[in-house]
N, CA, C and O of each residue as an XYZ file, in Angstrom:
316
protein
N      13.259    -16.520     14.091
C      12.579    -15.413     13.442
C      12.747    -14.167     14.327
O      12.686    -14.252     15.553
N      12.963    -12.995     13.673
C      13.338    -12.085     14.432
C      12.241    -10.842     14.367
O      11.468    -10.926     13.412
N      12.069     -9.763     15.194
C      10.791     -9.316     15.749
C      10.785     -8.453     14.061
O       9.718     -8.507     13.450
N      11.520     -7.989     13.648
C      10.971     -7.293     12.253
C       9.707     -8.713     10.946
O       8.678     -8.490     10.309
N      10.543     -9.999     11.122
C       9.727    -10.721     10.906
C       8.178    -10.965     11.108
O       7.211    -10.986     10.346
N       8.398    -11.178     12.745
C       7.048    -11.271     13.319
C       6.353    -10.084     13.158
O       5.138    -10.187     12.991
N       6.881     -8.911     13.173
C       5.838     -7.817     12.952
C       5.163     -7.565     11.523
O       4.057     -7.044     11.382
N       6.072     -8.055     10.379
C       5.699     -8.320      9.233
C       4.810     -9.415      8.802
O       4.056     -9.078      7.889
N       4.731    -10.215      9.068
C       3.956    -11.314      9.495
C       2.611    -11.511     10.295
O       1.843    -12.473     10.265
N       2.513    -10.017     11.218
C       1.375     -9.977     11.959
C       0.873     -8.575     11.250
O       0.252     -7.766     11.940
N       1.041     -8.407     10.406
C       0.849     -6.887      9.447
C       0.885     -5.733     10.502
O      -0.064     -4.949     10.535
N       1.886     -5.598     11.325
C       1.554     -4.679     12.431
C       2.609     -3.630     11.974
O       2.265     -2.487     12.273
N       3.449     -3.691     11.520
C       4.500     -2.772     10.644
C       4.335     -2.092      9.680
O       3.244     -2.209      9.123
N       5.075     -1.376      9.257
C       4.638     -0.547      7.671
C       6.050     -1.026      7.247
O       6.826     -1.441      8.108
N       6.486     -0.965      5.624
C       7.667     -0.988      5.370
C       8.872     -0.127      5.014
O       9.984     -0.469      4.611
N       8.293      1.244      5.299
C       9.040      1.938      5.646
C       9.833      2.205      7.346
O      10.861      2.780      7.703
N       8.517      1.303      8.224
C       9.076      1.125      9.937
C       9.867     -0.212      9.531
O      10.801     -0.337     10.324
N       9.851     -1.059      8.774
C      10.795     -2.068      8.590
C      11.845     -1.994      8.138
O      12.690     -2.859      8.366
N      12.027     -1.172      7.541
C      13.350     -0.721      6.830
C      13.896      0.199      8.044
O      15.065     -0.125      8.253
N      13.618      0.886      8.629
C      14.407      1.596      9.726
C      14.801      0.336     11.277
O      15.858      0.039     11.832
N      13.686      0.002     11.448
C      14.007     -1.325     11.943
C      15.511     -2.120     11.894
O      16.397     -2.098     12.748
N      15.484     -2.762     10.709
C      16.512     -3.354      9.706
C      18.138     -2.612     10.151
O      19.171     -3.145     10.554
N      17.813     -1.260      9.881
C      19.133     -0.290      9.911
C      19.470     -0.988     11.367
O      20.363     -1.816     11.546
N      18.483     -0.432     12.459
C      18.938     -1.003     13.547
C      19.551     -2.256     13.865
O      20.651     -2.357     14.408
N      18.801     -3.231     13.509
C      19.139     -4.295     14.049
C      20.294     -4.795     13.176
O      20.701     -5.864     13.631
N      21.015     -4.382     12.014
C      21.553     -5.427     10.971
C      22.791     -5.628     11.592
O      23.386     -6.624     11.181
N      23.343     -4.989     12.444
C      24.401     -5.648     13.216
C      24.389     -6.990     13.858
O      25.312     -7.777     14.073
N      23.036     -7.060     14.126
C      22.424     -8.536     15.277
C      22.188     -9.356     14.268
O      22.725    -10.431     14.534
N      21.636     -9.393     13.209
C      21.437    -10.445     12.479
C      22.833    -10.561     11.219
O      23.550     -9.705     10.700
N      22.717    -12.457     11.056
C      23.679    -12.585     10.294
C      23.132    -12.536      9.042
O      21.911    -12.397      8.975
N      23.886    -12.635      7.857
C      24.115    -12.124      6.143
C      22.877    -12.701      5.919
O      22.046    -11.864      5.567
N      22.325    -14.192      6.023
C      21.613    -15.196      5.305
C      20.230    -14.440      5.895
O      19.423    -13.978      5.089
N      20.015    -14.346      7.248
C      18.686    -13.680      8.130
C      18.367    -12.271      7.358
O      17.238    -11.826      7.149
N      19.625    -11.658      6.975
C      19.702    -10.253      6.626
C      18.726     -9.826      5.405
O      17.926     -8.923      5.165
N      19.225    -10.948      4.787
C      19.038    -11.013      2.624
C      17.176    -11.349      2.761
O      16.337    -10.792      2.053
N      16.842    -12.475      3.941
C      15.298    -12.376      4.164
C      14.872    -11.433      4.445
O      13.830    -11.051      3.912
N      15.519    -10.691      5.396
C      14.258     -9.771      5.534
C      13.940     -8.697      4.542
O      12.875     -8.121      4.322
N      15.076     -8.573      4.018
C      15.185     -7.694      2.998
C      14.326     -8.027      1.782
O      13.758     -7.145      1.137
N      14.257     -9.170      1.524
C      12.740     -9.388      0.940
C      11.849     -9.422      1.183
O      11.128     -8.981      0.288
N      11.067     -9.916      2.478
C       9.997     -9.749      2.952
C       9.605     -8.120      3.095
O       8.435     -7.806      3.309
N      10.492     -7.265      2.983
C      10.519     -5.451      3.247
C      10.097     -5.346      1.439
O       9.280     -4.539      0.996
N      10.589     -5.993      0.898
C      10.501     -6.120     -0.670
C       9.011     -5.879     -0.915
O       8.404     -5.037     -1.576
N       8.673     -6.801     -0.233
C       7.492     -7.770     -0.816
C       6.380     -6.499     -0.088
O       5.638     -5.725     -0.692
N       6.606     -6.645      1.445
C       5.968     -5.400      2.030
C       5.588     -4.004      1.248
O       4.594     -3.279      1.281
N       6.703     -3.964      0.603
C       6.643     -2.443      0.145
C       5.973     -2.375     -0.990
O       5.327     -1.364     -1.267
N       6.045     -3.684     -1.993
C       4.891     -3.236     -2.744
C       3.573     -3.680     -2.284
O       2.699     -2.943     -2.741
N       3.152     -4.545     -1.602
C       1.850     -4.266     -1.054
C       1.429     -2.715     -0.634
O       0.451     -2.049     -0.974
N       2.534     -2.403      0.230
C       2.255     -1.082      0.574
C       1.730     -0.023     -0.700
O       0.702      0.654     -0.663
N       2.450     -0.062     -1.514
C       2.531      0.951     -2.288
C       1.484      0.414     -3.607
O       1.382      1.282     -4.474
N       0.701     -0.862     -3.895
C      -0.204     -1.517     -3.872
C      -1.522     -0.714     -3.436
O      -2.330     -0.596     -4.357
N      -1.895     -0.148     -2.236
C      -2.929     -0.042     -1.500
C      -3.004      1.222     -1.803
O      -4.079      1.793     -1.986
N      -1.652      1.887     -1.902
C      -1.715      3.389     -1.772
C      -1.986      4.011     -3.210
O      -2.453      5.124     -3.453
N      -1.478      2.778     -4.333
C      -2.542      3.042     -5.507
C      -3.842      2.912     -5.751
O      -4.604      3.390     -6.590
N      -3.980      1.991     -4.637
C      -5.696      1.684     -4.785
C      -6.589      3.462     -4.377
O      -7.351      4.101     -5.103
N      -6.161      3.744     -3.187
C      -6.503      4.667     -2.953
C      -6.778      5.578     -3.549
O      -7.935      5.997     -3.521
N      -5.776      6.204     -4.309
C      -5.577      7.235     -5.729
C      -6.430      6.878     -6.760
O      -6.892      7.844     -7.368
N      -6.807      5.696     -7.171
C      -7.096      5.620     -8.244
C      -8.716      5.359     -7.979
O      -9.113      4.280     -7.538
N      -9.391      6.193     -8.219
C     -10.951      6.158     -7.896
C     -11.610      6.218     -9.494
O     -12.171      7.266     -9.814
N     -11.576      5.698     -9.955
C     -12.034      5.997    -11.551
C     -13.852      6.356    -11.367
O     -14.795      5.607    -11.110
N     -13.790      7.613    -11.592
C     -15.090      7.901    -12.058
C     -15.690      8.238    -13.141
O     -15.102      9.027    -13.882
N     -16.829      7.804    -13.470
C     -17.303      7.157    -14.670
C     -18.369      8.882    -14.490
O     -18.974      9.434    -13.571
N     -18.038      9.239    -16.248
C     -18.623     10.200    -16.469
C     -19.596     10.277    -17.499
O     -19.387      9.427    -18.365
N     -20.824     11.168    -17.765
C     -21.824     10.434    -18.616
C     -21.159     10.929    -19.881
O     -20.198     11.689    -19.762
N     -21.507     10.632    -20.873
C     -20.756     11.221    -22.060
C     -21.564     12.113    -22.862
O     -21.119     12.670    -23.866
N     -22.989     12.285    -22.347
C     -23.453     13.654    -22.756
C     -23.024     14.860    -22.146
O     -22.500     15.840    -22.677
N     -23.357     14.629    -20.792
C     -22.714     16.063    -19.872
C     -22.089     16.040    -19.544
O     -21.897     17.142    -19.031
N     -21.287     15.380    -19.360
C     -20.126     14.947    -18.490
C     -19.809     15.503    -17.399
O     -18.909     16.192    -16.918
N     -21.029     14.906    -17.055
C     -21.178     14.829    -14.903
C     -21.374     13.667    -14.212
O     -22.083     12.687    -14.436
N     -20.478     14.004    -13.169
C     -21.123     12.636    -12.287
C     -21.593     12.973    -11.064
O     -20.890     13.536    -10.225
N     -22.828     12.649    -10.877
C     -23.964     11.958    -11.287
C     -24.165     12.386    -12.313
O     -23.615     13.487    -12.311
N     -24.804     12.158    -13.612
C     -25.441     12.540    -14.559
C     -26.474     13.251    -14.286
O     -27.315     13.081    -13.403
N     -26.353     14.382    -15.390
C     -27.699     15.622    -15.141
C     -28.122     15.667    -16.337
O     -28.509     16.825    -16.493
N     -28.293     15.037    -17.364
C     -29.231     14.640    -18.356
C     -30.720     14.910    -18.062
O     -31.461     15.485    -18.858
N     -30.928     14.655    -17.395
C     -32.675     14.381    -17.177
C     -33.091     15.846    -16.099
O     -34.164     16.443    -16.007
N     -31.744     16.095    -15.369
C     -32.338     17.436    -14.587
C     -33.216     18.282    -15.345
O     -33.158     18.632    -16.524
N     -34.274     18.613    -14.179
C     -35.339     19.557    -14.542
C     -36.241     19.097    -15.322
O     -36.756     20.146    -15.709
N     -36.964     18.014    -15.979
C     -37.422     17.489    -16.773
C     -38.788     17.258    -16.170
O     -39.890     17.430    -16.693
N     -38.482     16.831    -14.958
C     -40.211     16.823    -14.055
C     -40.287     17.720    -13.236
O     -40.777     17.444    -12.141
N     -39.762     19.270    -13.547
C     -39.944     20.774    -12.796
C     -41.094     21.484    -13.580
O     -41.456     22.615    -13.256
């Protein structure tokens, strides 16, 4: 197993540092080692890009009278 592995494996990488990684090393590794990692960068990258939708996507729930969130329906009502 080679250190782009292990770093993928210990989630200590991103897969965009794996893919530059890769460039480097693909001279050192042979075809069969090559085609793995290249999936595991696969697989990486949509996790990655996975999380980075999570992030974006904050769905906030709006009231459908006022359409505020928090809801201000009731503001001022005990003023």
């Amino acid at each position: 197993m080679c250190i782009i592995c292990l770093d993928i494996e210990k989630n200590k990488i991103t897969s965009t540092d794996a893919q530059w990684a890769l460039i480097e090393m693909a001279n050192e590794l042979d075809e069969k080692h090559y085609e793995e990692v290249l999936q595991k960068i696969e697989i990486l990258q949509a996790k990655d890009d996975f999380k980075r939708l999570l992030k974006i996507d904050q769905t906030v729930e709006m009231c459908t009278s006022c359409h505020c969130d928090p809801c201000d329906c009731n503001w001022g009502i005990d003023e």
